[in-house]
C-alpha positions as a printed Julia matrix, in Angstrom:
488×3 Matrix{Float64}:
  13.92    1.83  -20.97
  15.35    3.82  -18.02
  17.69    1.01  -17.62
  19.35    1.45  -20.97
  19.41    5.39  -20.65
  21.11    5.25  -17.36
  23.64    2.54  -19.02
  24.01    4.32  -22.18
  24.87    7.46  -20.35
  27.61    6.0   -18.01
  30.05    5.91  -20.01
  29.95    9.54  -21.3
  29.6    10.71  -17.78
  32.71    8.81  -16.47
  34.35    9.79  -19.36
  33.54   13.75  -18.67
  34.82   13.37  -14.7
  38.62   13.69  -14.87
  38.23   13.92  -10.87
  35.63   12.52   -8.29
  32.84   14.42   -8.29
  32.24   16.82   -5.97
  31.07   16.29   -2.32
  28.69   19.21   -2.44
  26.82   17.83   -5.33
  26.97   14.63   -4.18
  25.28   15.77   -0.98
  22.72   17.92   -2.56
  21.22   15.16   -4.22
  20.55   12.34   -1.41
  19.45   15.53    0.91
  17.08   15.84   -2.07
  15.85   12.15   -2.2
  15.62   12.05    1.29
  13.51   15.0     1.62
  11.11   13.74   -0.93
  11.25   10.18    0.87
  10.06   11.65    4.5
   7.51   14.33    2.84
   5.92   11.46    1.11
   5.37    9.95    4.48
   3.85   13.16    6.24
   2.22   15.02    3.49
  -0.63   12.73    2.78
  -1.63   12.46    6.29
  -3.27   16.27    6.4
  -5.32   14.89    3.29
  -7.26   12.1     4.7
 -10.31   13.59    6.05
 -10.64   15.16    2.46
  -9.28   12.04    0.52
 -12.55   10.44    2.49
 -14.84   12.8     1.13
 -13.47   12.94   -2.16
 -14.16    9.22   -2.95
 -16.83    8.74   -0.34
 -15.07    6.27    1.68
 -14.59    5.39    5.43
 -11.55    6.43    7.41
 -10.5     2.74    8.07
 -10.39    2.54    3.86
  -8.49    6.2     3.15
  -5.91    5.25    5.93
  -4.32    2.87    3.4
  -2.96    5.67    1.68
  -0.42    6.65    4.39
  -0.53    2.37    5.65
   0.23    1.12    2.23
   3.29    4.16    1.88
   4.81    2.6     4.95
   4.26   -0.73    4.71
   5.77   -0.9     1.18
   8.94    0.74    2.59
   9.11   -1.65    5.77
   8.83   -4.61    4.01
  11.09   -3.64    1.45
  13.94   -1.63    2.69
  16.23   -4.15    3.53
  16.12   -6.21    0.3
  16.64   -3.17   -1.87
  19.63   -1.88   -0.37
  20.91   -5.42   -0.87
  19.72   -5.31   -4.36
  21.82   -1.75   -4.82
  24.94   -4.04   -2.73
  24.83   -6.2    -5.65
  22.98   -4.32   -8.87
  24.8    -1.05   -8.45
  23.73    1.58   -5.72
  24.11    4.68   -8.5
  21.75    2.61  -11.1
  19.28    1.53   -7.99
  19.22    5.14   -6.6
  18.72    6.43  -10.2
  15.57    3.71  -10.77
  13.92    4.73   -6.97
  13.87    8.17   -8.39
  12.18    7.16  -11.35
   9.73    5.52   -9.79
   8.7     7.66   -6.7
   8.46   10.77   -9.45
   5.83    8.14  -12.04
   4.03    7.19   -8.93
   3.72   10.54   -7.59
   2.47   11.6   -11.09
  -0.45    8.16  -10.85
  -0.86    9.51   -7.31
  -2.15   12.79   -9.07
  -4.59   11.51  -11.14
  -5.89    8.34   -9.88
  -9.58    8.26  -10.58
 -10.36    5.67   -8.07
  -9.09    4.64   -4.22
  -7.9     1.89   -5.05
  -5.57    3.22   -8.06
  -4.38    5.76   -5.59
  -3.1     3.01   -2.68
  -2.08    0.84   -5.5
   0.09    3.76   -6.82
   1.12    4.96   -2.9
   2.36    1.45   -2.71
   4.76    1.74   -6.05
   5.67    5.31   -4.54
   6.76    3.52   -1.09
   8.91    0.82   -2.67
  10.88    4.26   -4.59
  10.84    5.73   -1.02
  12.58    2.71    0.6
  15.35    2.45   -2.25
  15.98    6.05   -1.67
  16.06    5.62    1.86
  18.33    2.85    2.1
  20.7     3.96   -0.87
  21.19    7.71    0.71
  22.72    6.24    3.67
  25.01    3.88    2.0
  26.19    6.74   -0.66
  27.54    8.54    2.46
  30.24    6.06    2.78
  31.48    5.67   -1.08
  31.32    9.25   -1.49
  32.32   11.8     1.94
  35.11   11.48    3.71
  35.54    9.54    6.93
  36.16   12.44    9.14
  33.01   14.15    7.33
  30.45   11.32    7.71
  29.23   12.76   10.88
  28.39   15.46    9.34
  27.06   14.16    6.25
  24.74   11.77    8.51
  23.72   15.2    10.49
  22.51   16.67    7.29
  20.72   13.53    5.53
  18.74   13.69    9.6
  18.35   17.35    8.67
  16.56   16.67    5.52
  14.32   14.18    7.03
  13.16   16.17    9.82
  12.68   19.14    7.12
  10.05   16.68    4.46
   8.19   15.62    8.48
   8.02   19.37    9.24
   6.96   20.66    5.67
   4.42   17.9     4.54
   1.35   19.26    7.18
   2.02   22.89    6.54
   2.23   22.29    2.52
  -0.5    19.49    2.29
  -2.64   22.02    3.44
  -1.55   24.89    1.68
  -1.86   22.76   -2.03
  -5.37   21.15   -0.68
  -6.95   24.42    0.07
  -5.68   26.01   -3.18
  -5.42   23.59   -5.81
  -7.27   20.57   -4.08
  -5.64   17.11   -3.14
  -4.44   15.7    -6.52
  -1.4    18.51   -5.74
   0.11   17.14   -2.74
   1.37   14.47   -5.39
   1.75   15.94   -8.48
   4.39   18.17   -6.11
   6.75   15.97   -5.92
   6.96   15.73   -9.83
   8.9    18.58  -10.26
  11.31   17.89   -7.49
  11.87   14.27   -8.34
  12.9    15.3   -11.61
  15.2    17.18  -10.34
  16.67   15.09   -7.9
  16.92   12.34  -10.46
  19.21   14.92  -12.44
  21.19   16.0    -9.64
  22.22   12.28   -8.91
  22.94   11.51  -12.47
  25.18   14.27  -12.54
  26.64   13.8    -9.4
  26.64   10.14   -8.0
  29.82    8.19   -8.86
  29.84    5.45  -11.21
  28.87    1.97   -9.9
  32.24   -0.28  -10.14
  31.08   -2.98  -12.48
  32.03   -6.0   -10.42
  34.12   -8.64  -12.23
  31.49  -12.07  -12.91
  33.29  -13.93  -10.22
  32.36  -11.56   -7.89
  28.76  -11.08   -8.49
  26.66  -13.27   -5.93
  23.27  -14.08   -6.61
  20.33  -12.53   -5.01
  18.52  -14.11   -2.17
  14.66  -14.21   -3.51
  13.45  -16.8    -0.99
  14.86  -14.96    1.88
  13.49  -11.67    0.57
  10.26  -13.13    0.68
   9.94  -14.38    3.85
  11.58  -11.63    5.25
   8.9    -9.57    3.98
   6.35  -11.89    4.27
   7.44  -11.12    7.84
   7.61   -7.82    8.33
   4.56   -7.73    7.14
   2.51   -9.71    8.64
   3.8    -7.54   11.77
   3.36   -4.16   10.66
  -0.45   -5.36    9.9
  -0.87   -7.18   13.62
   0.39   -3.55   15.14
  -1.65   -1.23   12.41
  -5.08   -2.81   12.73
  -8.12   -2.77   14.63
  -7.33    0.76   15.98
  -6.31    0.04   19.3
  -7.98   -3.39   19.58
  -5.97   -6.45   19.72
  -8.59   -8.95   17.96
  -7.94  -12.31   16.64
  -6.62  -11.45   13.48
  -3.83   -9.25   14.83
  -2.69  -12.95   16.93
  -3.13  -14.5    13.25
  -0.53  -12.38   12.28
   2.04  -12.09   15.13
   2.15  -15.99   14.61
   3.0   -15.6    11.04
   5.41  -12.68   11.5
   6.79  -15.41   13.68
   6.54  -18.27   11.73
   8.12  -16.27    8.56
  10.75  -15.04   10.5
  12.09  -18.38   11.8
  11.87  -19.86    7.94
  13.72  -16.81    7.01
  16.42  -17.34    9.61
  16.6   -21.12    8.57
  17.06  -20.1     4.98
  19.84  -17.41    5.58
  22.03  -20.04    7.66
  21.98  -22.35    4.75
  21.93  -20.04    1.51
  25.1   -19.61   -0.47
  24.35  -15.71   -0.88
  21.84  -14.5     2.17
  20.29  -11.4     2.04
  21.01  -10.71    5.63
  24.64  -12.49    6.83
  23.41  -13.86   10.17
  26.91  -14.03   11.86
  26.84  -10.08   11.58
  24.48   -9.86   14.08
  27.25  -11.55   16.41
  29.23   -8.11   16.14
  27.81   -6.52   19.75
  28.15   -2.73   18.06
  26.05   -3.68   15.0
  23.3    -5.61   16.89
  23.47   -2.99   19.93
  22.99    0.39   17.16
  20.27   -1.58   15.57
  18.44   -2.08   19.3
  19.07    1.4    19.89
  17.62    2.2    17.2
  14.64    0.38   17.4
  14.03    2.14   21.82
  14.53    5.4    20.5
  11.89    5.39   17.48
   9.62    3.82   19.68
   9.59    6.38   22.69
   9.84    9.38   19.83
   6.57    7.81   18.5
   4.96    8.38   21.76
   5.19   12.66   21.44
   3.24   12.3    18.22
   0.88    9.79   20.32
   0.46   11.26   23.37
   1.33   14.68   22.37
  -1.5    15.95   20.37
  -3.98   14.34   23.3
  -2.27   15.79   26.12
  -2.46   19.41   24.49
  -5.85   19.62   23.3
  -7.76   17.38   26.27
  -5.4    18.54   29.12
  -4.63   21.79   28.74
  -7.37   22.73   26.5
  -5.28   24.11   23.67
  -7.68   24.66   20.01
  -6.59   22.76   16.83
  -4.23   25.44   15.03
  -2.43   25.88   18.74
  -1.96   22.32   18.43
  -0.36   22.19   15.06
   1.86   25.19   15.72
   3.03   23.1    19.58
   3.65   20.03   17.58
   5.82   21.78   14.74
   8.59   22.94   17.07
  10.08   19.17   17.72
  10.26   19.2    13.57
  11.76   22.74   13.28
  14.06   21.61   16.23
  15.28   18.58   14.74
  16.26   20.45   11.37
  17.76   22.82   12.98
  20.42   20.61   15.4
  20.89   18.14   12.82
  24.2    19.58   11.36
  25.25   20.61   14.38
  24.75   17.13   15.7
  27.2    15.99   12.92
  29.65   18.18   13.22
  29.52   17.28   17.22
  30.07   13.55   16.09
  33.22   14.06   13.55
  34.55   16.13   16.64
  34.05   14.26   19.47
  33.53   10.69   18.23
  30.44    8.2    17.61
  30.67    6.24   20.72
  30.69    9.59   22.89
  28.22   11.56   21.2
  25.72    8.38   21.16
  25.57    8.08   25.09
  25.55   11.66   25.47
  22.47   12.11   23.07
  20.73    9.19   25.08
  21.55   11.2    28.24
  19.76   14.28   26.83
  17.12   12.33   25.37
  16.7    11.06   28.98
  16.12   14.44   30.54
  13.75   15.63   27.86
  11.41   12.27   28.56
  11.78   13.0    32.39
  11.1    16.95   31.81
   7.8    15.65   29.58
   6.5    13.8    32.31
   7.58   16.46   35.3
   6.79   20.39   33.57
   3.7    20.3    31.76
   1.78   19.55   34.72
   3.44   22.69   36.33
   4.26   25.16   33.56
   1.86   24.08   31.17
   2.29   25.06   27.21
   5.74   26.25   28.14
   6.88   23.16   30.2
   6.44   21.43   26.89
   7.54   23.43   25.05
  10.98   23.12   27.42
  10.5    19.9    27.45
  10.83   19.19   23.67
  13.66   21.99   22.94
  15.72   19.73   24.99
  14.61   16.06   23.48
  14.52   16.69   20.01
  18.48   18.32   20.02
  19.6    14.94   22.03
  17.21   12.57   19.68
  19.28   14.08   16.47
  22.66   13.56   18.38
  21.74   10.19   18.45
  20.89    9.61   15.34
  23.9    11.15   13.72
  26.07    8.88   16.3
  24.78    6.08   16.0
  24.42    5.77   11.99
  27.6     6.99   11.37
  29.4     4.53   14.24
  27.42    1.79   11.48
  27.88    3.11    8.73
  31.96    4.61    9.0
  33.55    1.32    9.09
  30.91   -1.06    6.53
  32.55   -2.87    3.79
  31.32   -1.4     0.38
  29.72   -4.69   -0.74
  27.71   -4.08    2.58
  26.83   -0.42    2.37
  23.25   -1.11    1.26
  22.18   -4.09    3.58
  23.3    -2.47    6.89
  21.64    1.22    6.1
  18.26   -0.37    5.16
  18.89   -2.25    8.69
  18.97    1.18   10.52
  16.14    2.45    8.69
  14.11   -1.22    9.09
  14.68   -0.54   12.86
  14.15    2.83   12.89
  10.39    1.88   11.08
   9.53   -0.31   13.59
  10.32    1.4    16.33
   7.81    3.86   14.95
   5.28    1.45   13.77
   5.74   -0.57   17.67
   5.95    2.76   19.31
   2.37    3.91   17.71
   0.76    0.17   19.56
   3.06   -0.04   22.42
   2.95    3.59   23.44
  -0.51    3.64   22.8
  -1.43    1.27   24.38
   0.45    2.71   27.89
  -1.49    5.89   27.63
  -4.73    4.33   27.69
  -4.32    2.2    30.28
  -2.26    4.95   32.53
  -5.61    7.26   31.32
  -8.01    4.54   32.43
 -10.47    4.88   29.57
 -10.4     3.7    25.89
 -12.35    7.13   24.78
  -9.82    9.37   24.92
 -11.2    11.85   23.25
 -13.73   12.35   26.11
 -11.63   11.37   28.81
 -11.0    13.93   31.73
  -8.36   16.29   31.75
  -6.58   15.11   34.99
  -6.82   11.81   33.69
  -4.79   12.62   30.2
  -2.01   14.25   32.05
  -1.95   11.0    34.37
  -1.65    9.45   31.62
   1.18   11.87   29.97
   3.1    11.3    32.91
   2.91    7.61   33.2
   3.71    7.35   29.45
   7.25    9.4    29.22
   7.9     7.75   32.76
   7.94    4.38   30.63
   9.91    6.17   27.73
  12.36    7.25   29.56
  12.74    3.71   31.57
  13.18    2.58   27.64
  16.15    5.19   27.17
  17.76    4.08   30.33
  17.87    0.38   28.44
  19.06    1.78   25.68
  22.03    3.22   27.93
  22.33    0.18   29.84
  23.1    -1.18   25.62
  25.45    0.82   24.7
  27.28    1.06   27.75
  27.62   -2.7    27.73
  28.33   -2.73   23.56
  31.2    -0.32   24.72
  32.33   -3.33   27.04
  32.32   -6.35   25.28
  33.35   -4.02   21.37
  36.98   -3.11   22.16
  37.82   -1.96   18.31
  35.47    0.41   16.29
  35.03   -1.22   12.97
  32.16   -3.9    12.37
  34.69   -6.93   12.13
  31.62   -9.37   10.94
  30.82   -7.03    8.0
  33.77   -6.2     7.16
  35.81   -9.4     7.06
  32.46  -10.47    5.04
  31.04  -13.21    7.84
C-alpha cells in the first residue's frame, strides 16, 4: 500500500517542482531521519532496568531490546543501501520511514517481551535504511563544495539523538512510563516521512537494460556473517565461552562463502575489486580504529568516574553528557573546516587531535581529576567529529550514483563494528590492565591503572590509523574512488 502511494504521488510531485528542490529542505529531512535513527539506539538503554521489572524478566533477556536494535541494523545496512542503489534511494528512504514510525508505534504497545524485541528488530532494519540512505542523499542532492558541510551536520544530528535519548528516556519513563520512549518517535517519524516526500528528489527510473538484479545469496551470507560476529562479541558478558568460538568460526566461514559468491556473481552486492582502491579500503579501516577506541570512553568512562574518583550516579550522567553536547556542537564546524581546507587534510589533522585527547585521558585525570577529564574530552570529541566529516565526505564526494548506497552503508557497517569490537576489545583491556573481573568492587588505584593502560592502547590504535592514511595518501595519487566510479 505505501508502495503505490509513494508511486502514485511521484508524478504530481515532479510535476509541481519546476526547479530542484531546495537544499535546505532537503537537509532538514535526513538530519531528521538521522536523529530518529541514533535516538532509537540510545533512548531505550535508560529503560532497561524498568523494562525488567515491567515484564519480570532478567537483564540478560531485556538487553535484547537495545541487542536486537543493533544487530538488525549491522546485519542489514549494507544490503539496503544496495537495495536503494538499485530500487530507488527516495522510495527506500520513504519505506524506512514508514517502518521505523509502525514499529515505534508496536514498540508502544507490545503486551509481551518478546513482541517488543520482535518489533525493536523491524524498527532497526528502518534505522539501517535511514542510515545508509542519509549518507548517500548527500551526494545526489548538495553541492560538492557543500558536502563537508552537509556530512558535518548529518554527524551533528547523530551526536544530538546519542545526547537526547538518556535525558528524554527518563524524562517520558518517570512521567508517562516506558511505552512513551516509543510512541515518541511517532510523531516525529511522521513528520520526517513528510518532509522527505516533499523534499527528496525523484528517483531516476532506470531504463530495463540498466537495472541489475539483486544479490540475495550474497546478502545472506553477508549477514549470516555479520551476525554470527556481532553475537560472538555481545554474549556471555565479558566471558569468551564456547559458543562465542562457535560463532567467530561461522562469521568466518560465512564470510569466505560470501567472498566466493561476490567474485563469481553477475551483480554482487559488494564489488570486490573496490576494495583494491587504497582510499576506499583505508577510510573504511579508519573507520572501523576510531569507533573502536571512542567505544572505550563509554566503557571505561563511567567506571573510572564512579570507582576512581568516587563521583555519585547523576555526577556521572552529567560527566558523560559533555562528549555528546561536544560532538553536536563541532559537527558543523567540522564541515565547514573540511569544504575549506580539504578531506585528506582535515582527516589527519582530526586523527592528530584525537591522538592528544586519548594521551590527555590517560595522563590528567590521575592529576586534575573531574576536570582533567573533562579537558581531556573537550579536546577528543572536537577532533573525533573532524574525522568523521573528513573522512565520509573524502568517500562519499567522488562515488558514482549507482554506488551511493553500497559505499555509505560501508562507512556506517564499519563504523558499527568498531563500536560493537570496541565494547569486547576495549573491555577486555581494562580488565586485564585493572587485574580483576569485578569491577564494580575493584580498588580505586586499580581502575585508574586500568584507565591509563586502556587510552594508552587507544591511542597506539590512532597512531595506526595515522600510519593508514598517511600511507593511503602515498600509494592514492588522485582523489576520486577510480574502482567505484569506473564501476569495477
Amino acid at each position: 500500500m505505501l508502495k503505490l502511494l509513494i508511486q502514485a504521488g511521484d508524478e504530481a510531485v515532479a510535476a509541481e517542482w519546476k526547479a530542484p528542490p531546495s537544499t535546505t529542505w532537503v537537509l532538514a529531512s535526513l538530519s531528521l531521519s538521522m536523529l530518529l535513527s541514533s535516538l532509537g539506539t540510545s533512548i531505550a538503554n535508560v529503560a532497561l532496568p524498568t523494562l525488567a521489572k515491567a515484564f519480570a524478566a532478567s537483564f540478560q533477556e531485556v538487553q535484547w531490546i537495545v541487542l536486537a536494535y543493533l544487530l538488525a541494523i549491522t546485519t542489514l545496512i549494507v544490503s539496503v543501501g544496495r537495495l536503494g542503489d538499485l530500487a530507488g534511494r527516495r522510495r527506500l528512504l520513504l519505506f524506512g520511514l514508514f517502518l521505523f514510525t509502525l514499529a515505534s508505534v508496536l514498540c508502544g504497545v507490545a503486551p509481551t517481551l518478546g513482541l517488543l524485541i520482535a518489533a525493536r528488530t523491524a524498527q532497526g532494519l528502518g534505522a539501517a535504511i535511514m542510515m545508509a540512505l542519509t549518507m548517500a542523499f548527500v551526494g545526489d542532492a548538495v553541492p560538492k563544495n557543500k558536502t563537508g558541510s552537509a556530512m558535518g551536520l548529518l554527524g551533528t544530528m547523530s551526536a544530538m539523538g546519542t545526547a537526547l535519548g538518556p535525558a528524554l528516556g527518563g524524562t517520558l519513563i518517570a512521567g508517562f512510563g516506558w511505552r512513551a520512549i516509543f510512541l515518541v518517535n511517532v510523531p516525529l517519524g511522521i513528520l520526517a516521512f513528510l518532509l522527505a516526500y516533499r523534499a527528496l528528489p525523484i528517483d531516476r527510473r532506470a531504463s530495463q537494460t540498466d537495472r541489475a538484479g539483486f544479490d540475495t545469496v550474497g546478502t545472506l551470507l553477508l549477514g549470516a556473517s555479520l551476525a554470527a560476529y556481532a553475537l560472538a562479541v555481545t554474549l556471555g558478558r565479558g566471558r569468551f565461552t564456547g559458543l562465542n568460538l562457535a560463532l567467530l568460526l561461522a562469521a568466518v566461514l560465512a564470510g569466505g562463502l560470501f567472498v566466493l559468491v561476490e567474485a563469481r556473481v553477475a551483480s554482487p552486492l559488494i564489488r570486490l575489486a573496490a576494495f583494491r582502491n587504497t582510499e576506499l579500503s583505508a577510510s573504511l579501516a579508519m573507520n572501523g580504529l576510531v569507533s573502536t577506541v571512542m567505544m572505550a570512553t563509554l566503557v571505561v568512562g563511567p567506571f573510572y568516574l564512579s570507582r576512581a574518583l568516587g563521583l555519585g550516579e547523576a555526577a556521572v550522567g552529567i560527566v558523560l553528557a559533555l562528549g555528546p553536547i561536544i560532538s553536536a556542537l563541532s559537527g558543523v564546524p567540522a564541515g565547514r573546516g573540511v569544504d575549506r581546507w580539504g578531506a585528506a587534510a582535515m582527516t589527519t589533522a582530526g586523527l592528530v587531535v584525537m591522538a592528544a585527547g586519548l594521551s590527555a585521558l590517560a595522563l590528567l585525570p590521575g592529576v586534575f581529576g573531574v576536570a582533567g577529564y573533562l579537558a581531556a574530552i573537550a579536546l577528543l570529541t572536537p577532533g573525533y567529529q573532524l574525522f568523521q566529516a573528513a573522512n565520509n565526505t573524502a568517500v562519499m564526494r567522488d562515488v558514482a550514483p549507482d554506488q551511493r548506497g553500497v559505499i555509505a552503508g560501508l562507512l556506517s557497517l564499519s563504523r558499527n563494528l568498531g563500536l560493537v569490537s570496541g565494547a569486547s576489545a576495549m573491555g577486555a583491556v581494562f580488565v586485564l590492565a585493572t587485574g580483576t573481573s569485578d569491577i564494580a568492587s575493584a580498588h580505586p588505584g586499580a581502575v585508574a591503572s586500568g584507565m591509563r593502560l586502556t587510552f594508552a592502547a587507544a591511542t597506539l590504535l590512532i597512531v595506526v590509523a595515522l600510519a593508514i592514511a598517511a600511507g593511503s595518501r602515498a600509494l592514492t595519487p588522485r582523489p576520486a574512488l577510480d574502482a567505484i566510479r569506473d564501476g569495477a
